[in-house]
PDB file of N, CA, C and O in Angstrom:
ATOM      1  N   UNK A   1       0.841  -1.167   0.000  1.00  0.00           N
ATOM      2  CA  UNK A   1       0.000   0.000   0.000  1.00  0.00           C
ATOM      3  C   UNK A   1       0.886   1.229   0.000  1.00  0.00           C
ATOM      4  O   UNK A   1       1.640   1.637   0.883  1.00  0.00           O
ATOM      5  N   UNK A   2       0.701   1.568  -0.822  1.00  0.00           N
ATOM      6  CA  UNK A   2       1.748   3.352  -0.860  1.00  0.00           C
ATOM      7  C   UNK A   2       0.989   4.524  -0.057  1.00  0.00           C
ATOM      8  O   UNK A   2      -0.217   4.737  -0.188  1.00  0.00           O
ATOM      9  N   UNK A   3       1.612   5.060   0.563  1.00  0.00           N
ATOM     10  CA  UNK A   3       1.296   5.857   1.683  1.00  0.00           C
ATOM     11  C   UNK A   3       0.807   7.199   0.799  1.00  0.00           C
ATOM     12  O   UNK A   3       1.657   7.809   0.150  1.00  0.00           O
ATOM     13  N   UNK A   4      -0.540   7.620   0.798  1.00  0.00           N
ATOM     14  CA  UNK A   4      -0.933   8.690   0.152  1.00  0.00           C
ATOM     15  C   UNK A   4      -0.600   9.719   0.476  1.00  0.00           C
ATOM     16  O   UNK A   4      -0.497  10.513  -0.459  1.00  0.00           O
ATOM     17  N   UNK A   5      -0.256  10.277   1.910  1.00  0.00           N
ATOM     18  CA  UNK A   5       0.154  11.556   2.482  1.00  0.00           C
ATOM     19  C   UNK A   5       1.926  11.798   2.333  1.00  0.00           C
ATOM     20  O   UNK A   5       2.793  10.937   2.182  1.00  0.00           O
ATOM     21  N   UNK A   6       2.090  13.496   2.453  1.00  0.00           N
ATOM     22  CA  UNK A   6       3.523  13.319   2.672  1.00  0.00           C
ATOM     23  C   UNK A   6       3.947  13.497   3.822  1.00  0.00           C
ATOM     24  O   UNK A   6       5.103  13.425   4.239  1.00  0.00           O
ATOM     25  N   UNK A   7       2.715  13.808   4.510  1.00  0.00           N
ATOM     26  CA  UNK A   7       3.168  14.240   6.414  1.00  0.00           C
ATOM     27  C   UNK A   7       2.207  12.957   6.585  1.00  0.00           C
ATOM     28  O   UNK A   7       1.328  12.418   5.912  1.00  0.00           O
ATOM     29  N   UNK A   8       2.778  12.762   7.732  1.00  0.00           N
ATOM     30  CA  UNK A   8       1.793  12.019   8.732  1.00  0.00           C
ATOM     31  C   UNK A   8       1.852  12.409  10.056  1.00  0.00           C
ATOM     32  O   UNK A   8       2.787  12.099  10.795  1.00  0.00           O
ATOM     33  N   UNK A   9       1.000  13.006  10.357  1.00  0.00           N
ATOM     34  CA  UNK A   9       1.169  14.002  11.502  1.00  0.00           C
ATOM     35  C   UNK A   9      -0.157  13.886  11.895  1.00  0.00           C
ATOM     36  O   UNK A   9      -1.087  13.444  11.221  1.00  0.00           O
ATOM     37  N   UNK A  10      -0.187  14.375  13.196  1.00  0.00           N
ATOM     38  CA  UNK A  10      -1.501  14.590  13.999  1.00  0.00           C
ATOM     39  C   UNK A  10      -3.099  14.705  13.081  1.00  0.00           C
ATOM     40  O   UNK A  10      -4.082  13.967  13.123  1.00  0.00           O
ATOM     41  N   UNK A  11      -2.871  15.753  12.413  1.00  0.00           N
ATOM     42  CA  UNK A  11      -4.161  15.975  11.433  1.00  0.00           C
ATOM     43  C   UNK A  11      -4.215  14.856  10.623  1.00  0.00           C
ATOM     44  O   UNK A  11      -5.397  14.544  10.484  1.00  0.00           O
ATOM     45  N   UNK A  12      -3.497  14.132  10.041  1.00  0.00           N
ATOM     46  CA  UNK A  12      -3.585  12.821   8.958  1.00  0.00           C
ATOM     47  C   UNK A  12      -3.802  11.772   9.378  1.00  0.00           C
ATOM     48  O   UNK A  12      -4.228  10.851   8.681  1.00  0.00           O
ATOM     49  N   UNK A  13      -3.427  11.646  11.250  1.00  0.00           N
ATOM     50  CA  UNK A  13      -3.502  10.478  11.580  1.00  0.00           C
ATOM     51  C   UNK A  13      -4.951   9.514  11.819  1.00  0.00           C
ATOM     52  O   UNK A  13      -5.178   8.310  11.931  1.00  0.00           O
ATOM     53  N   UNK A  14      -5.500  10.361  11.825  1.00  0.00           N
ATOM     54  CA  UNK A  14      -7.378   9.189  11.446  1.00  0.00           C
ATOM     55  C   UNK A  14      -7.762   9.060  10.464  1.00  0.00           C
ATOM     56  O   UNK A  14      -8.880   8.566  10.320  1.00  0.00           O
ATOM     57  N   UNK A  15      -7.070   9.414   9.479  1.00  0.00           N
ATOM     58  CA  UNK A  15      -7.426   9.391   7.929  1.00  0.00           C
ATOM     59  C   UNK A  15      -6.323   7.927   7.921  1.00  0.00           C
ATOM     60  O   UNK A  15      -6.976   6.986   7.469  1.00  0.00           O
ATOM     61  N   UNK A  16      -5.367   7.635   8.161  1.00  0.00           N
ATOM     62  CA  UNK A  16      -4.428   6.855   8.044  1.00  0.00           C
ATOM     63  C   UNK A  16      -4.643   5.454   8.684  1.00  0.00           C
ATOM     64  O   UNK A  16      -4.503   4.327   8.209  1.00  0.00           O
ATOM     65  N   UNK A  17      -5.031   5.887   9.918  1.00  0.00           N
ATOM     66  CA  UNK A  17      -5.561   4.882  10.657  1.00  0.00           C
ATOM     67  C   UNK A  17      -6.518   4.267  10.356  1.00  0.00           C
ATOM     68  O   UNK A  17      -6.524   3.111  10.778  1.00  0.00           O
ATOM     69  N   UNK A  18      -7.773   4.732   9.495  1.00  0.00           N
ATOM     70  CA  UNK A  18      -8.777   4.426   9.024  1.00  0.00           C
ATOM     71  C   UNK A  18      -8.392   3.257   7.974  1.00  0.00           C
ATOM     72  O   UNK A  18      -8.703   2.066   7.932  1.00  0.00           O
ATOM     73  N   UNK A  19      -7.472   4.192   7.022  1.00  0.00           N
ATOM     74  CA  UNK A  19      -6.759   3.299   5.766  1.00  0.00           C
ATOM     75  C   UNK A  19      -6.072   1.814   6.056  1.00  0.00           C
ATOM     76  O   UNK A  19      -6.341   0.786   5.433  1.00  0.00           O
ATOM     77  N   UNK A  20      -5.330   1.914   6.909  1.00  0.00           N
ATOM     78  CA  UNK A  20      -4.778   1.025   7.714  1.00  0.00           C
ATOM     79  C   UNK A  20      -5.692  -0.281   7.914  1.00  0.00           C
ATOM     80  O   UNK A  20      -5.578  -1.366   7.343  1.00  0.00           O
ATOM     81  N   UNK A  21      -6.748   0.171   9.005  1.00  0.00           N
ATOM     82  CA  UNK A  21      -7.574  -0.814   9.179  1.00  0.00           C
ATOM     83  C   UNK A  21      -8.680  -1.219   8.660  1.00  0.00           C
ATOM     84  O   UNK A  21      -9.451  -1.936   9.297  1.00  0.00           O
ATOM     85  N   UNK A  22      -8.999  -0.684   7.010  1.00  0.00           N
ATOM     86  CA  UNK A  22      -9.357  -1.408   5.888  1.00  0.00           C
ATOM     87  C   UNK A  22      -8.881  -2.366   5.551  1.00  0.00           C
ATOM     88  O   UNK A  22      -9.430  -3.468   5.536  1.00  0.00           O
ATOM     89  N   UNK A  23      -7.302  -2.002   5.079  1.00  0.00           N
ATOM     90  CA  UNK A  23      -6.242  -2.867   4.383  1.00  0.00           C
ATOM     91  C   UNK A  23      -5.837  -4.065   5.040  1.00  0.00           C
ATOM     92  O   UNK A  23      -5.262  -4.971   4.437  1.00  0.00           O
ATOM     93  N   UNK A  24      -6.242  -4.119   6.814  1.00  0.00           N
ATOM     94  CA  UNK A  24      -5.528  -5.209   6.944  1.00  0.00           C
ATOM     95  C   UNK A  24      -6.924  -6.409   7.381  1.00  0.00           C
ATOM     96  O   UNK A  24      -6.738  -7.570   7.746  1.00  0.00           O
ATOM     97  N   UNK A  25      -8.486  -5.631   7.189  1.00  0.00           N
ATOM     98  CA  UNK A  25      -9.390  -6.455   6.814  1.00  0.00           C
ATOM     99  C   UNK A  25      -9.470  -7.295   6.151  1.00  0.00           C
ATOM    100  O   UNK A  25     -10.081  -8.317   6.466  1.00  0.00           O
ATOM    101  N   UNK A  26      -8.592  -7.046   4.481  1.00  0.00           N
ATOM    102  CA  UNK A  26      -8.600  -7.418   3.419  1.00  0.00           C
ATOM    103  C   UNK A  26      -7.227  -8.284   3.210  1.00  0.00           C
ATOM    104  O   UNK A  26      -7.047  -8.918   2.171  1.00  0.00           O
ATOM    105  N   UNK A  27      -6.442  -8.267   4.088  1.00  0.00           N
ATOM    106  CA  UNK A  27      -5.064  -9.068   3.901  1.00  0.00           C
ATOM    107  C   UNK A  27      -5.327 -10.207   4.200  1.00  0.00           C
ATOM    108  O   UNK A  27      -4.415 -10.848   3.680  1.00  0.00           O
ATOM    109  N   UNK A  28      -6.055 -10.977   4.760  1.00  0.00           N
ATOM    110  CA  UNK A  28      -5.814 -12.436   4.511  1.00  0.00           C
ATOM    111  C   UNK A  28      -4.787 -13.332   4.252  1.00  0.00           C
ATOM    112  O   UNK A  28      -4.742 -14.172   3.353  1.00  0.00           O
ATOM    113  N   UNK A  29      -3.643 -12.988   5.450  1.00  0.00           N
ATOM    114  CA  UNK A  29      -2.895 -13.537   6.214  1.00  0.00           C
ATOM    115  C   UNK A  29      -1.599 -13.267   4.632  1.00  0.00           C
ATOM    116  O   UNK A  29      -0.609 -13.966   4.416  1.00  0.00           O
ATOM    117  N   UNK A  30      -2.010 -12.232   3.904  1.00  0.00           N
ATOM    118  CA  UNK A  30      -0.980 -11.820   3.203  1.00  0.00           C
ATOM    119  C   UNK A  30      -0.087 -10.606   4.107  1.00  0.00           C
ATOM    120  O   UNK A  30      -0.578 -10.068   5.099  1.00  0.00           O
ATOM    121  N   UNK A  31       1.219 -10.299   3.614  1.00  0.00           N
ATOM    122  CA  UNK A  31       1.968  -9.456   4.218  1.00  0.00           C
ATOM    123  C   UNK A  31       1.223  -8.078   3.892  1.00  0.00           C
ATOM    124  O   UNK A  31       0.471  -7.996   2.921  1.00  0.00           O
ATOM    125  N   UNK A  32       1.522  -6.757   4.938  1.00  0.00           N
ATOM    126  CA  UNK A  32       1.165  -5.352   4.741  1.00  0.00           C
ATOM    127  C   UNK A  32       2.368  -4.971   4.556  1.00  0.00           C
ATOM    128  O   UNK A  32       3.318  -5.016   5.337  1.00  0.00           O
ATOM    129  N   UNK A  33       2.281  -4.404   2.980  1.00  0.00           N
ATOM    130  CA  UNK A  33       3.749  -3.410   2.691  1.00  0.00           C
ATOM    131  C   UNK A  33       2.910  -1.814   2.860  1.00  0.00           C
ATOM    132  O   UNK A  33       1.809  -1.463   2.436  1.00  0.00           O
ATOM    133  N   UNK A  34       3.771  -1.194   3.523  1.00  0.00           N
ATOM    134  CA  UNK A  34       3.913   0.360   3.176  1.00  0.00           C
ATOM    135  C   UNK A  34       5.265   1.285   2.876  1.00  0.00           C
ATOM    136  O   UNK A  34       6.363   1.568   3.355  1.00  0.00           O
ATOM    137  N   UNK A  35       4.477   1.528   1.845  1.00  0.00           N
ATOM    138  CA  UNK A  35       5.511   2.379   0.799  1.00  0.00           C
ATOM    139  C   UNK A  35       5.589   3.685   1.744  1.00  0.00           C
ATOM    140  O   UNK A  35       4.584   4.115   2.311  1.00  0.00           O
ATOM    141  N   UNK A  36       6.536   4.129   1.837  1.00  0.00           N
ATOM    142  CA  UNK A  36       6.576   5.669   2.461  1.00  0.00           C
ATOM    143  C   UNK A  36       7.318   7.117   1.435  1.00  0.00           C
ATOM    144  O   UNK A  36       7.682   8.292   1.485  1.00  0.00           O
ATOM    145  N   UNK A  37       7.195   6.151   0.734  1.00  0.00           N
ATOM    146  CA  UNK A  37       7.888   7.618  -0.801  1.00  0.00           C
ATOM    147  C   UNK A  37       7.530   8.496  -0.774  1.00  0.00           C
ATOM    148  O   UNK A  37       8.262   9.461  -0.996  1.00  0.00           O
ATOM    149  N   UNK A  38       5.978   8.669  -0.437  1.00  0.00           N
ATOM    150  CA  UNK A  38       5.442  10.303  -0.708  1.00  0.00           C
ATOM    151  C   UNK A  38       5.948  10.746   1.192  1.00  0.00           C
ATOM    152  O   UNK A  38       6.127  11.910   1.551  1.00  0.00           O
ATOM    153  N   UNK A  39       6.041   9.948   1.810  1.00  0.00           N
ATOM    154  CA  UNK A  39       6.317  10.830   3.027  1.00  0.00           C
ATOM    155  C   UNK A  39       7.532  11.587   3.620  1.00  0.00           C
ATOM    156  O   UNK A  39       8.489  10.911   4.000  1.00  0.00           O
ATOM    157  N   UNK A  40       7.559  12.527   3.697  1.00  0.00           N
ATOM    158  CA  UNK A  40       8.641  13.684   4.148  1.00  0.00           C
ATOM    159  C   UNK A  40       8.650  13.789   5.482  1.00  0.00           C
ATOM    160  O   UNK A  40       9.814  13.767   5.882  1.00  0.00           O
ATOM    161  N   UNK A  41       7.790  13.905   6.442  1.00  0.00           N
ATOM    162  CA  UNK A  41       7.616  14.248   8.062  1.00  0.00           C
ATOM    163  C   UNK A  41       6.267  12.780   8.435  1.00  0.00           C
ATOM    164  O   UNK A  41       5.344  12.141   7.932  1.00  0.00           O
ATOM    165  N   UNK A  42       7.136  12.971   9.760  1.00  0.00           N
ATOM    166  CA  UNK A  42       6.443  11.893  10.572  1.00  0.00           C
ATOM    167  C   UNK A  42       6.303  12.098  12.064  1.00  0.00           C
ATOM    168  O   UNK A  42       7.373  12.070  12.671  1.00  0.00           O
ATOM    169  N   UNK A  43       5.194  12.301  12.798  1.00  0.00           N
ATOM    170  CA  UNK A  43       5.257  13.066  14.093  1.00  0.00           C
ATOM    171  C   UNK A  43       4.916  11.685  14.953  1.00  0.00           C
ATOM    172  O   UNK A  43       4.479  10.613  14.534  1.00  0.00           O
ATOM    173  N   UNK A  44       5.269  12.089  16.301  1.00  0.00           N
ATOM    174  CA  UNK A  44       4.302  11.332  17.570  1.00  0.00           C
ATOM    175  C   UNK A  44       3.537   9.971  17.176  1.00  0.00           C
ATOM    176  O   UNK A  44       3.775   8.764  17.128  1.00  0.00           O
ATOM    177  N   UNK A  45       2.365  10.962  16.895  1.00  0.00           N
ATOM    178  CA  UNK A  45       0.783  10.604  16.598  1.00  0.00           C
ATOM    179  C   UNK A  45       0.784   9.022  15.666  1.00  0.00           C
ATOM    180  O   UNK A  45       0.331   7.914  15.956  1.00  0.00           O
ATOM    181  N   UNK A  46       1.493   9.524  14.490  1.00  0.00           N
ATOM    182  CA  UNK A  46       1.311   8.411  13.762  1.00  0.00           C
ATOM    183  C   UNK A  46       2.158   7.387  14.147  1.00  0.00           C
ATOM    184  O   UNK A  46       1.938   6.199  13.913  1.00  0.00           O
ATOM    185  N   UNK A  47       3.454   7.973  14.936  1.00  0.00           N
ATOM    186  CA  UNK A  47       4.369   6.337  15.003  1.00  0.00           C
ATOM    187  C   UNK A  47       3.835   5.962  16.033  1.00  0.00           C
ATOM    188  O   UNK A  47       4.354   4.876  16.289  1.00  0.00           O
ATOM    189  N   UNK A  48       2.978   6.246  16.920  1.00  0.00           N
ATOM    190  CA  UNK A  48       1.949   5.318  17.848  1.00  0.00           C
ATOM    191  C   UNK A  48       1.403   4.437  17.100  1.00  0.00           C
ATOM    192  O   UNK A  48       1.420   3.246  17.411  1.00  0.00           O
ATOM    193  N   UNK A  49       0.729   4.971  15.797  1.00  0.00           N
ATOM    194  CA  UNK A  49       0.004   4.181  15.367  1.00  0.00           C
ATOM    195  C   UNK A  49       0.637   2.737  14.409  1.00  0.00           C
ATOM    196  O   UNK A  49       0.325   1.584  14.111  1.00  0.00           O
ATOM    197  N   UNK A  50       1.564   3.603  14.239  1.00  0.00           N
ATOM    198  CA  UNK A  50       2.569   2.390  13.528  1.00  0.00           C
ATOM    199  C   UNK A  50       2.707   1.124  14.427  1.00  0.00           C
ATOM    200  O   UNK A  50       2.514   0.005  13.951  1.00  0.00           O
ATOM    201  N   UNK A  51       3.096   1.348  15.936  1.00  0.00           N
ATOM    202  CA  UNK A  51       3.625   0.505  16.572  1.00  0.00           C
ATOM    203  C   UNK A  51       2.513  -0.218  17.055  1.00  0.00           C
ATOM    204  O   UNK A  51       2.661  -1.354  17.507  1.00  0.00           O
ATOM    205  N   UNK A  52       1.130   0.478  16.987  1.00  0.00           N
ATOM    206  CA  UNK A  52       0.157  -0.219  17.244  1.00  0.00           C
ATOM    207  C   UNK A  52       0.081  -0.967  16.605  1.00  0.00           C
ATOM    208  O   UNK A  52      -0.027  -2.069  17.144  1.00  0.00           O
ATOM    209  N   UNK A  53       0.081  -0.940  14.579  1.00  0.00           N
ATOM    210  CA  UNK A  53      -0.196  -1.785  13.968  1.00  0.00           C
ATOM    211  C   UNK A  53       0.755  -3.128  13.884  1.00  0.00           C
ATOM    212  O   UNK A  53       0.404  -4.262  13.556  1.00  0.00           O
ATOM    213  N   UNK A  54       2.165  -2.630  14.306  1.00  0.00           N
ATOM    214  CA  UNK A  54       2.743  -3.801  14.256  1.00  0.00           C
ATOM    215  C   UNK A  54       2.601  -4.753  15.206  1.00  0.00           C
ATOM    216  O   UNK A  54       2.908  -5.885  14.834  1.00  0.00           O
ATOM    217  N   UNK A  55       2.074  -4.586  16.778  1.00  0.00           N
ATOM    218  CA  UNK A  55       1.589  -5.412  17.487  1.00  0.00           C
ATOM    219  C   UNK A  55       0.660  -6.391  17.262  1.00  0.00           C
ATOM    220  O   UNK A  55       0.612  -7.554  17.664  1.00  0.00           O
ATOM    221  N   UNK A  56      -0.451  -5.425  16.199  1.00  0.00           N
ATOM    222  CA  UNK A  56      -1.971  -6.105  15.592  1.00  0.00           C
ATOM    223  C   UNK A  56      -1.752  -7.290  14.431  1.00  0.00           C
ATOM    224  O   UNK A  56      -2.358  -8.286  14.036  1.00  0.00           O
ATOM    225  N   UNK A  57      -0.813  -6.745  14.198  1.00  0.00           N
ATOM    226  CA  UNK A  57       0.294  -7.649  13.061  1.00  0.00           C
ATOM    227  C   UNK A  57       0.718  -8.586  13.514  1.00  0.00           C
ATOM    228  O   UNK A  57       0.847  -9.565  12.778  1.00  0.00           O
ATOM    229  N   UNK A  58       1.099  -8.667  14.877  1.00  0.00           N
ATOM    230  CA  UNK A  58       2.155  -9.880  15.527  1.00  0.00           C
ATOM    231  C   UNK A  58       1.018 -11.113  15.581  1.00  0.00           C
ATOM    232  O   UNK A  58       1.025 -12.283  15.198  1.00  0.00           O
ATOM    233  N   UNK A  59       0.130 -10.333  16.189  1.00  0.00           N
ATOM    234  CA  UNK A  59      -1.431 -10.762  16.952  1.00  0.00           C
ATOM    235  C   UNK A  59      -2.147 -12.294  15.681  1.00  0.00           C
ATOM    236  O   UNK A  59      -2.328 -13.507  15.787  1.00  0.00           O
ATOM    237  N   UNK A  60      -2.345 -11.156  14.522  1.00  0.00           N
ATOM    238  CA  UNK A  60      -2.279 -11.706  13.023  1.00  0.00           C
ATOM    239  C   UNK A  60      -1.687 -12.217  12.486  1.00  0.00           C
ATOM    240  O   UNK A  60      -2.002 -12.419  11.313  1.00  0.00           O
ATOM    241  N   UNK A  61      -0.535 -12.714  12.981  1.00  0.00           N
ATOM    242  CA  UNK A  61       0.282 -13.397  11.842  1.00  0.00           C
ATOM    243  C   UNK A  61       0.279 -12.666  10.442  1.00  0.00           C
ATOM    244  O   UNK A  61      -0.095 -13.100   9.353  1.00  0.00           O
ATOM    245  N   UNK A  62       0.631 -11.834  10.668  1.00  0.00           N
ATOM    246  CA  UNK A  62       0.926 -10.650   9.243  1.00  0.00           C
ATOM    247  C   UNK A  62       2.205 -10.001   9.542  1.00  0.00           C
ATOM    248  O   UNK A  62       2.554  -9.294  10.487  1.00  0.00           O
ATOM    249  N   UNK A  63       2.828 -10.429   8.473  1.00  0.00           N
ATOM    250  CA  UNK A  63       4.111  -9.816   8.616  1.00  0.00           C
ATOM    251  C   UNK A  63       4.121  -8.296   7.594  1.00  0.00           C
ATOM    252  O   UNK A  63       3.749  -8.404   6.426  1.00  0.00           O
ATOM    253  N   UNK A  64       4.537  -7.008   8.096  1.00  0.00           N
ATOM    254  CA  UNK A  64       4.579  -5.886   8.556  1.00  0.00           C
ATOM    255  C   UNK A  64       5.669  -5.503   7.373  1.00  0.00           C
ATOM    256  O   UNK A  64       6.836  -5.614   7.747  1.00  0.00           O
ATOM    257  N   UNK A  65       5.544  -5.217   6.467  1.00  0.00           N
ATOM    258  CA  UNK A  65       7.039  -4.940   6.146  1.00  0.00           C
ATOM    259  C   UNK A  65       7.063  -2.959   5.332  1.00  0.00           C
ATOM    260  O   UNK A  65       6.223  -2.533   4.540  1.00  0.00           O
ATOM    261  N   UNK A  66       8.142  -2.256   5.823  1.00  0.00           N
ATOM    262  CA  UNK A  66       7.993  -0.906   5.314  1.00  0.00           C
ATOM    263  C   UNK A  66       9.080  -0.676   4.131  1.00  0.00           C
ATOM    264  O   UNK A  66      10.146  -1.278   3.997  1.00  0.00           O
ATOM    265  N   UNK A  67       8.731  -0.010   3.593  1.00  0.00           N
ATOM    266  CA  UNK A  67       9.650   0.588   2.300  1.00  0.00           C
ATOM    267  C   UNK A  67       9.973   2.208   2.421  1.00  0.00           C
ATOM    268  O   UNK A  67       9.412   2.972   3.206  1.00  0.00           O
ATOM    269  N   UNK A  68      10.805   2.493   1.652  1.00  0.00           N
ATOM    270  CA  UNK A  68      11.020   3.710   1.703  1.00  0.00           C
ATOM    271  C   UNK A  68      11.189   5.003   2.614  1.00  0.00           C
ATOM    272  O   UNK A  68      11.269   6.182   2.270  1.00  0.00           O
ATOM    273  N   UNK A  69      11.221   4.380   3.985  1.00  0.00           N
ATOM    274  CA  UNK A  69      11.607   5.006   4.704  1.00  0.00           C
ATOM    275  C   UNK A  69      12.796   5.958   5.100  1.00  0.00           C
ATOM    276  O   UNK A  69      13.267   6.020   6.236  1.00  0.00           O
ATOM    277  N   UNK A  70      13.220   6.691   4.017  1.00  0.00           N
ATOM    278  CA  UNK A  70      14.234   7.010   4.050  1.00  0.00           C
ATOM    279  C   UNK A  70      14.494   8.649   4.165  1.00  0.00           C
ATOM    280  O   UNK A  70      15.542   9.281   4.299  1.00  0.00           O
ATOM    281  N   UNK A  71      13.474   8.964   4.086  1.00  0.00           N
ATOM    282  CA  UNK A  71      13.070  10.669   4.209  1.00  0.00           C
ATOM    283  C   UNK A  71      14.082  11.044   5.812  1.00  0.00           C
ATOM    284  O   UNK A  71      14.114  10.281   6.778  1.00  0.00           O
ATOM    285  N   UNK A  72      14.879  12.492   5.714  1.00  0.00           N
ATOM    286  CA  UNK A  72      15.779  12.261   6.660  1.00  0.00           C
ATOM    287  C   UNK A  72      14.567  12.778   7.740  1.00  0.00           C
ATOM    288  O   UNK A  72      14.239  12.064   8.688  1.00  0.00           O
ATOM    289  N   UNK A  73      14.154  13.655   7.571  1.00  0.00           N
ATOM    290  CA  UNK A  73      13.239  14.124   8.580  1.00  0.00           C
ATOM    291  C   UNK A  73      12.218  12.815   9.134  1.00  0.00           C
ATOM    292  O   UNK A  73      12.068  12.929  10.351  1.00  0.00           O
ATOM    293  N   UNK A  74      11.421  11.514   8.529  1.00  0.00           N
ATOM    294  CA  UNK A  74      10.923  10.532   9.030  1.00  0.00           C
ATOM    295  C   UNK A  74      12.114   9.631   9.931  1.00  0.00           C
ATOM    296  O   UNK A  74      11.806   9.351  11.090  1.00  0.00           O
ATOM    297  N   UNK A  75      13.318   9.228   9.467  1.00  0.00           N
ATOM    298  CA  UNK A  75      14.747   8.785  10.018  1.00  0.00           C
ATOM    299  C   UNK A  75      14.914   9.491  11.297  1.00  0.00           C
ATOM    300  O   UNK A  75      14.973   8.833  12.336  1.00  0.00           O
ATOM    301  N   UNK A  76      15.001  10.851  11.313  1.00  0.00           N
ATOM    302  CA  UNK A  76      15.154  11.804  12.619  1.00  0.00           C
ATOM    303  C   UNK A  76      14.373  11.416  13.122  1.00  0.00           C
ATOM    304  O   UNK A  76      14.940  10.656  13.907  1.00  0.00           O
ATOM    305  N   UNK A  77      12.806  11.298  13.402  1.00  0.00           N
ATOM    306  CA  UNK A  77      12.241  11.124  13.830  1.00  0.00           C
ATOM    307  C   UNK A  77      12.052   9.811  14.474  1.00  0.00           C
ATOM    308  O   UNK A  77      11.496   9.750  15.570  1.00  0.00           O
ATOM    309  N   UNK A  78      12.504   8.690  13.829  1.00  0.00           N
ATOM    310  CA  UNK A  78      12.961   7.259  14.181  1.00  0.00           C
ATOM    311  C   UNK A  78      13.988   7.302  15.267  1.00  0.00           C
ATOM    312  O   UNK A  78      14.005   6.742  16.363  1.00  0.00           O
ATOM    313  N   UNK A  79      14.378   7.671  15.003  1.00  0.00           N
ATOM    314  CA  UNK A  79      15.930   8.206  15.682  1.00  0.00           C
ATOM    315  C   UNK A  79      16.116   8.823  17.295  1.00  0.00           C
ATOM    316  O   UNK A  79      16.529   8.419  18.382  1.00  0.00           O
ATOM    317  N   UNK A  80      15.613   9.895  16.781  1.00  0.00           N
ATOM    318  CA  UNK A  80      15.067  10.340  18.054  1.00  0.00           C
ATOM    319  C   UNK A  80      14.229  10.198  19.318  1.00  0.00           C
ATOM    320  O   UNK A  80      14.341  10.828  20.370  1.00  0.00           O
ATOM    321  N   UNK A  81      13.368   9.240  18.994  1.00  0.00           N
ATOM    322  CA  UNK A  81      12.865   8.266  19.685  1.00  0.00           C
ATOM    323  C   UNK A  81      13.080   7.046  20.285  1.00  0.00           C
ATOM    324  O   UNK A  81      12.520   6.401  21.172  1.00  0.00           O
ATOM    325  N   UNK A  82      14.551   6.817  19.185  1.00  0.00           N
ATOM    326  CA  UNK A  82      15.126   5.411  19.685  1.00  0.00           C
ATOM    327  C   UNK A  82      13.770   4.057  19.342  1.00  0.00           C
ATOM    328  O   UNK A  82      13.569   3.108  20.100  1.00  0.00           O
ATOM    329  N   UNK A  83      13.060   4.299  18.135  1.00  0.00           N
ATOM    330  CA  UNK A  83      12.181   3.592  17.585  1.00  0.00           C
ATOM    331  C   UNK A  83      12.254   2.195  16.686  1.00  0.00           C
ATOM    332  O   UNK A  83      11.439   1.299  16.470  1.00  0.00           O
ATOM    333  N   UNK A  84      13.387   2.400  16.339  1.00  0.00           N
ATOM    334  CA  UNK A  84      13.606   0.985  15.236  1.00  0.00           C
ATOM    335  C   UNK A  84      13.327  -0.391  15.589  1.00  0.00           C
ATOM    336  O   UNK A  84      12.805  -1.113  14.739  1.00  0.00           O
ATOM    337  N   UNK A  85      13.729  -1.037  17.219  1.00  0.00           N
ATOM    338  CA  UNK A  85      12.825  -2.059  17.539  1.00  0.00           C
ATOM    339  C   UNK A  85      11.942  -2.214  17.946  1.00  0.00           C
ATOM    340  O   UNK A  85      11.501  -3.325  18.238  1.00  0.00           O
ATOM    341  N   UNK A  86      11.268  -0.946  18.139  1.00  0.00           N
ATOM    342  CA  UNK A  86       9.776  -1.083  18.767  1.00  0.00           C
ATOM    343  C   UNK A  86       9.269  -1.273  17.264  1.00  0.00           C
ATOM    344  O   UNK A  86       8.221  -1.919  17.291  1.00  0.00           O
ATOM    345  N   UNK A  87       9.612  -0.967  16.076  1.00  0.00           N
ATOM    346  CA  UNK A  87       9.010  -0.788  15.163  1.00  0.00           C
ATOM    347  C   UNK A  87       9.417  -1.956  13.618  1.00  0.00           C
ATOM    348  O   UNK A  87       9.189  -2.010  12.410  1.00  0.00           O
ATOM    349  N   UNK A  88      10.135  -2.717  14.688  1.00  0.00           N
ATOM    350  CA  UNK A  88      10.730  -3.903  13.854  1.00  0.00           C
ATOM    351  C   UNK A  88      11.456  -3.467  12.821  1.00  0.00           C
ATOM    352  O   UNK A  88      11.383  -4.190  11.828  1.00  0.00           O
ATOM    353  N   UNK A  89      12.213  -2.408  12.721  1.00  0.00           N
ATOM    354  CA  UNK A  89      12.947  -1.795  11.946  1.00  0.00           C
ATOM    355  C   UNK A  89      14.803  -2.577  11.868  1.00  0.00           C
ATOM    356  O   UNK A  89      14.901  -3.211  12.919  1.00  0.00           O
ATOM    357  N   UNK A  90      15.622  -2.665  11.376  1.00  0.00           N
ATOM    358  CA  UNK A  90      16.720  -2.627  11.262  1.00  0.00           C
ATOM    359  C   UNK A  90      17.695  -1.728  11.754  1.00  0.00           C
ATOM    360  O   UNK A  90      17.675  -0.615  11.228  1.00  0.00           O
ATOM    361  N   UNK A  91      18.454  -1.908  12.537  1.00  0.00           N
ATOM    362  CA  UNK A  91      19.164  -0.482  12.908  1.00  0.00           C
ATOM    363  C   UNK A  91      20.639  -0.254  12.402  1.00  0.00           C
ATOM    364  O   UNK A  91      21.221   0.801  12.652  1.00  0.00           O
TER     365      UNK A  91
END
């Protein structure tokens, strides 16, 4: 699923969350990719929600996998939090 927003920030985050838990209605024990290409900034709000989903994921037997995460400002934000294994990330 390619991430439609380029922020994900507070205001985007129930629009996202919403998206989210369509997509993983419909996964049927297939993997959830998210593309993060269009995203530039990443606040708080949504990497809650991230880490939520990857729990819901564990829960599911759905393996979680992200792309493109490479925006420095989303990275800072990884970073700064000290987020990469809460978020099954690589460090």
């Amino acid at each position: 699923m390619k991430i439609i927003f380029d922020e994900l920030c507070i205001q985007e985050v129930d629009s996202f969350y919403k998206i989210l838990k369509q997509e993983l209605s419909i996964l049927q024990g297939n993997p959830l990719i998210l593309d993060f290409s269009n995203v530039e900034k990443i606040d708080m709000s949504a990497i809650q929600v991230l880490i939520s989903l990857k729990k819901q994921c564990e829960i599911s037997n759905i393996d979680l996998i992200y792309l493109n995460m490479n925006s420095p400002q989303v990275q800072s934000s990884i970073d700064t939090f000290n987020l990469n294994e809460d978020l099954g990330l690589k460090s």
